[in-house]
C-alpha positions, 0 to 999 in steps of 0.5 A: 266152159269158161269164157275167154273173154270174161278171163281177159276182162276179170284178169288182164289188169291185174296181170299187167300190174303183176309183170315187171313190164307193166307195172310201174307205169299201169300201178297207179293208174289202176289204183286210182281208177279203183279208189274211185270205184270205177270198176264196180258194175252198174247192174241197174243201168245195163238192166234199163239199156237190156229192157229199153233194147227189147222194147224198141226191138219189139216195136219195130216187130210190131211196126212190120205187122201194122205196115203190111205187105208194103214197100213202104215197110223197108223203112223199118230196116233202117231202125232194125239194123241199128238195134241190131248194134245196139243188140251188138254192143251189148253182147259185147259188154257180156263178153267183157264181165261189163254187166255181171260178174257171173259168168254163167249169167254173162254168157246166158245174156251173151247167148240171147243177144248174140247166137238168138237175137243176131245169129252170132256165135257168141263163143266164136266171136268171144275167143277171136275178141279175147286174142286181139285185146291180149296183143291190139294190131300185133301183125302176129297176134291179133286175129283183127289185122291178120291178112284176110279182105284187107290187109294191113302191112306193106308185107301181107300186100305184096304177097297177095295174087290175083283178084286179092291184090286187086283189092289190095290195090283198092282196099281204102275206097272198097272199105265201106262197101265191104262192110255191108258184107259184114252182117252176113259174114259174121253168121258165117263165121259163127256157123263154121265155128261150130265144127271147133266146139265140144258137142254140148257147145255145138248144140246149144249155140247151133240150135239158137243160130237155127233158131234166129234163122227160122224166127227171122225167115218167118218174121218177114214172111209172116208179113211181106212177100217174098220179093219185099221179105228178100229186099228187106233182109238185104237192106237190113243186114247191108246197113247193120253191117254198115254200122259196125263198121262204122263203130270198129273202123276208128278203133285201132286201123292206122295206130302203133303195130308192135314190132314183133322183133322189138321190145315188148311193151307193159300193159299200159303202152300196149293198149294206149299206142295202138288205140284211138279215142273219138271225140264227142258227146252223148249221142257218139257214145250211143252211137258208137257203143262206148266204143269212141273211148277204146283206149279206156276200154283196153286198158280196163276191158270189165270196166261198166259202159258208162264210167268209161267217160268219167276214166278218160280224163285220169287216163289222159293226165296219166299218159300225159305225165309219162309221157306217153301219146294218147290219140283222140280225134274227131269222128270223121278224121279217124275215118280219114286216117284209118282209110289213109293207112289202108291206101298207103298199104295198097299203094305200093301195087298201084306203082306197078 
């Protein structure tokens, strides 16, 4: 089966450059991204990140065997759950053509990082991903701000009911909360979408999402009780779903969402106005997966992991020469404002 996103990463460039739409804005900008190469993979270094991943995976293993039986072992939960996003981002990366551009060896190393590593449906989470890049917070499109938890427009709120509006009413303070949820409901997911695949899919991805439940089940058994075994699980995918949200939230909640009635944007404005880069250094691209510079990411989503730094700036100045805005803020206050858009779509039923 072709991978639907490995499409989008391979082929949404150069189709935007293709429609009338986008063209004339997009053009440049993807030649000279080209002419400085920025688009060619970084096989060694996505092969050191892989193998560092699994070493320091490994270890924590490890480190729950030399604990023991203890309380004190829950510390490790910690560790783990960031692994297990650094595990995350690279399936991502797979997903996207980032790290090969085969695609047979790109979903061999989606596979592992998603469906046996985190018990992730890999396709499910590929093609849910693949639509919300063709149409970022398209109130119609993108499957990321259809109505499901949250919402996020004043028309999804005031249709909600019950125990749903309630949450409408208090999305922006139950975000966060919500996100510890998030781990769980993502093997959730992946588990109902088996029923969607053909049966040779289904038993591949549903033998390596088996596979990770077992292996996990009995890593934690083999070395704390079940009392300690269920604390930890719980610590550990609470805080692993903590960090994903923390990556995923400053990305597009409280940006630009397309008039599905107005004029249809290019490539290059559909991307930019419903993005938000996050300021930072180092250790906010490792903590955010390179995911703290989303616009570069959309706009050229097979684009390597580490050149997305050194495109910022020719994006920037390209925006700024046409005129375009190009959202970049700081870490904190793109929590602020996507938390501001989720209580200003709410408020509305607080004034009943």
């Amino acid at each position: 089966m072709p991978q639907p996103a490995a499409i989008v990463a391979e082929g949404t460039d150069e189709r935007a450059v293709g429609s009338s739409a986008g063209s004339s804005e997009f053009a440049p900008l993807l030649r000279t991204v080209k002419g400085q190469e920025l688009l060619e993979r970084r096989h060694a270094w996505y092969a050191r990140v892989i193998t560092g991943n699994a070493l320091a995976l490994a270890a924590v293993v490890a480190g729950l065997f030399l604990i023991g039986d203890s309380w004190w072992a829950l510390l490790l939960a910690v560790p783990f759950a960031v692994l297990f996003a650094r595990t995350a981002f690279i399936g991502h990366d797979a997903g996207h053509a980032q790290i090969t551009g085969d695609k047979a060896v790109s979903r061999v190393i989606g596979l592992v990082h998603g469906n046996l590593l985190l018990g992730l449906s890999f396709s499910w989470w590929n093609a849910k991903h693949n639509r919300h890049h063709a149409n970022p917070n398209h109130r119609d499109k993108d499957p990321d701000v259809a109505a499901d938890v949250l919402v996020f427009t004043g028309e999804q709120a005031g249709v909600r009911q019950g125990f749903r509006r309630w949450l409408t009413r208090n999305q922006a303070w139950l975000f966060f909360p919500l996100t510890l949820l998030e781990g769980i409901a993502l093997k959730v997911h992946g588990f109902k979408d088996l029923r969607r695949q053909s049966p040779r899919e289904r038993a591949l991805e549903g033998v390596l999402l088996v596979a990770h439940v077992v292996a996990y089940t009995a890593l934690l058994l083999a070395v704390l009780s079940p009392g300690k075994a269920l604390a930890f699980a719980a610590l550990h995918q609470a805080l692993f779903g903590l960090h994903l949200g923390l990556a995923f939230a400053p990305n597009h909640k409280g940006m630009e969402m397309p008039d599905p009635d107005g004029d249809r944007w290019g490539h290059l404005r559909r991307q930019v106005l419903t993005s938000r880069n996050i300021r930072g250094g180092v250790l906010t691209d490792w903590f955010l997966g390179g995911l703290n510079y989303q616009i570069e990411h959309h706009l050229f989503p097979s684009m390597p992991r580490p050149h997305l730094r050194l495109a910022q700036p020719l994006v920037r100045a390209h925006c700024r020469a046409l005129g375009i805005p190009y959202a970049e803020t700081g870490l904190v206050d793109s929590y602020r404002q996507a938390l501001r858009h989720l209580y200003e779509v709410g408020e509305p039923l607080r004034a009943e």
